[in-house]
DODRENNU-96556 format. One record per residue (C-alpha): x negated, y, z. Coordinates in Angstrom, 3 decimals. Layout:
N
<r><u>X</u><v>Y</v><w>Z</w></r>
...
***
This chain:
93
<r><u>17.855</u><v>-24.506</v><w>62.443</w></r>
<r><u>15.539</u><v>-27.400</v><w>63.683</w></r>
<r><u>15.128</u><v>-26.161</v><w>66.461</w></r>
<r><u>18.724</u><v>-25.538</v><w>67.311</w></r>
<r><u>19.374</u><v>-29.061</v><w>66.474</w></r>
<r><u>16.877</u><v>-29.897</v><w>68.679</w></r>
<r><u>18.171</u><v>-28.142</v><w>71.829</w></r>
<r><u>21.401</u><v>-29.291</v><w>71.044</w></r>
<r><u>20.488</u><v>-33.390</v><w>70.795</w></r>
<r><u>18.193</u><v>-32.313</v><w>74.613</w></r>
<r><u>20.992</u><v>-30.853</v><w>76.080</w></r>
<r><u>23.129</u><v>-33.875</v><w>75.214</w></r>
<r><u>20.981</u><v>-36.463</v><w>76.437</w></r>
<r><u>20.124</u><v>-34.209</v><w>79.686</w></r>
<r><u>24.372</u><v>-34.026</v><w>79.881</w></r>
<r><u>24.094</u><v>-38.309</v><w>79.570</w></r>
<r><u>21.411</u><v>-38.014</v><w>82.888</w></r>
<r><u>23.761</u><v>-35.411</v><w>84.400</w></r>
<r><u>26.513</u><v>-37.587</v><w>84.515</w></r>
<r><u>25.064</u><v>-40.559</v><w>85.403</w></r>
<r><u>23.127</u><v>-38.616</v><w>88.852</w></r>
<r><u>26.952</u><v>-37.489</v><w>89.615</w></r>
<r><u>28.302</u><v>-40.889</v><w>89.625</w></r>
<r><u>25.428</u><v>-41.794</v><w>91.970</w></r>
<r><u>25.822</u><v>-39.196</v><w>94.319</w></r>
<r><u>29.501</u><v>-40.503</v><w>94.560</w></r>
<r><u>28.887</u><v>-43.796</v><w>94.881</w></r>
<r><u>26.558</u><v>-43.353</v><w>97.489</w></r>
<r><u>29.387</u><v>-41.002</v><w>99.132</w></r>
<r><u>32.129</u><v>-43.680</v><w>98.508</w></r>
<r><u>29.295</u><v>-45.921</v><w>100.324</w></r>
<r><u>28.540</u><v>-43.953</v><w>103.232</w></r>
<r><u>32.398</u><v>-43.179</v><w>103.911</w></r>
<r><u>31.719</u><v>-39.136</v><w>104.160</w></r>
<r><u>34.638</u><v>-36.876</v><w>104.210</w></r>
<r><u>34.829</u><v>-35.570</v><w>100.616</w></r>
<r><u>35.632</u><v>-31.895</v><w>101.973</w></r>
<r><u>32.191</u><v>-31.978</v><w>104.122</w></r>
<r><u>30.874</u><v>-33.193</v><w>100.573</w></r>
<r><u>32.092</u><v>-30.560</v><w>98.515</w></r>
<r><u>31.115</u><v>-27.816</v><w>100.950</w></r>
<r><u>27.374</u><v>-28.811</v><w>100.829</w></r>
<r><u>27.453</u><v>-29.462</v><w>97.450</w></r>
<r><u>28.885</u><v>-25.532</v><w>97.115</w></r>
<r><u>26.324</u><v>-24.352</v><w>99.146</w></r>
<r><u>23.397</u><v>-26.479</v><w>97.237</w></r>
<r><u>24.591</u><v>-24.979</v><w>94.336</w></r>
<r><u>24.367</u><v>-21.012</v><w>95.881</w></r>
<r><u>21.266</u><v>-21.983</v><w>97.007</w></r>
<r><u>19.994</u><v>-23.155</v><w>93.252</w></r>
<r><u>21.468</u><v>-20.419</v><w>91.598</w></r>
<r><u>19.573</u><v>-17.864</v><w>94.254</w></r>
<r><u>15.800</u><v>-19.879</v><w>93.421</w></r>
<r><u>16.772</u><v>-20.138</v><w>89.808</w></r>
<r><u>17.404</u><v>-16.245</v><w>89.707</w></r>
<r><u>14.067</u><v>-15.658</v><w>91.759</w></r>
<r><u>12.948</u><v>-17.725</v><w>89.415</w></r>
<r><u>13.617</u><v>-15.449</v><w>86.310</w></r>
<r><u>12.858</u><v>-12.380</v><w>88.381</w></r>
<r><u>9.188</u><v>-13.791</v><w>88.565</w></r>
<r><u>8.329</u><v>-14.752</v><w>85.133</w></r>
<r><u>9.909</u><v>-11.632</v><w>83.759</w></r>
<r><u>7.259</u><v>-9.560</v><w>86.626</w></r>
<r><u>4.601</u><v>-11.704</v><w>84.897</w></r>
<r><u>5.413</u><v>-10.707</v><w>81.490</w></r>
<r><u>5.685</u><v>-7.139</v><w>82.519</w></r>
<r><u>2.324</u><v>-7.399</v><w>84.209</w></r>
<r><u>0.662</u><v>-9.483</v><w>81.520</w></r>
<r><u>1.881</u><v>-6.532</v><w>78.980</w></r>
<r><u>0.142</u><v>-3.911</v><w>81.512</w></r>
<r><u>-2.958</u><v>-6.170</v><w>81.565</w></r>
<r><u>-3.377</u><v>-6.494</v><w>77.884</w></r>
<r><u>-2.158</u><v>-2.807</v><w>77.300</w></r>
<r><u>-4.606</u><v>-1.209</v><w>79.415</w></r>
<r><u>-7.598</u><v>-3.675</v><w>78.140</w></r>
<r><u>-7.050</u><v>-2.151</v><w>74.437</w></r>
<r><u>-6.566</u><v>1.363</v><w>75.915</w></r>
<r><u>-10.244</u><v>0.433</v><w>77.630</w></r>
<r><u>-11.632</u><v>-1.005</v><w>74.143</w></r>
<r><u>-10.294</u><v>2.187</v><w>72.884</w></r>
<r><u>-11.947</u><v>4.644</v><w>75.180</w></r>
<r><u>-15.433</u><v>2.505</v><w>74.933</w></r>
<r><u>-15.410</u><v>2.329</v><w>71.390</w></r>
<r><u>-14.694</u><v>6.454</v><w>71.216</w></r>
<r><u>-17.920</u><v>6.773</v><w>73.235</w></r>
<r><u>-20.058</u><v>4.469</v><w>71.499</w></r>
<r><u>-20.320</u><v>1.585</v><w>74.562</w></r>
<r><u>-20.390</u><v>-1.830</v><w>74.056</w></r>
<r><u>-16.822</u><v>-3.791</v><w>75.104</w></r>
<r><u>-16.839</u><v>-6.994</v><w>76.274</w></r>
<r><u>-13.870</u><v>-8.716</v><w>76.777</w></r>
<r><u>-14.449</u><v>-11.116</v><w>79.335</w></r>
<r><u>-14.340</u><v>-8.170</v><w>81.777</w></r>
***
């Protein structure tokens, strides 16, 4: 419950941020007199590209988890097999 109250008061203060970066950016649109279509398009294809690095992004930690599980299974499947014939394990292998 804490920490759901937690997340919830960080999301709300990084919505807060949010908002104040978008009225930057249009500001500095307004500023610079740039045609608000051209604007939008970019900001479309920003947002593909974001969403494209934020899935390769979750592609690669889940890979590490798998590969950290592999690791870690096949170092107590070692252990295992050393113990069964009487060898010294050392971890730091």
């Amino acid at each position: 419950e804490l920490k759901k109250l937690l997340l919830e008061k960080h999301l709300g203060e990084l919505e807060k941020v949010m908002q104040t970066k978008l009225g930057q950016f249009d500001q500095a649109v307004d500023a610079a007199q740039l045609d608000p279509g051209a604007v939008s398009m970019l900001a479309e294809q920003l947002n593909d590209v974001l969403d494209v690095r934020n899935q390769l992004v979750s592609d690669l930690k889940y890979n590490i988890l798998r590969v950290t599980k592999a690791h870690e299974d096949m170092m107590r499947t070692l252990e295992e097999k050393f113990d069964e014939f009487g060898i010294p394990f050392d971890s730091s292998i």
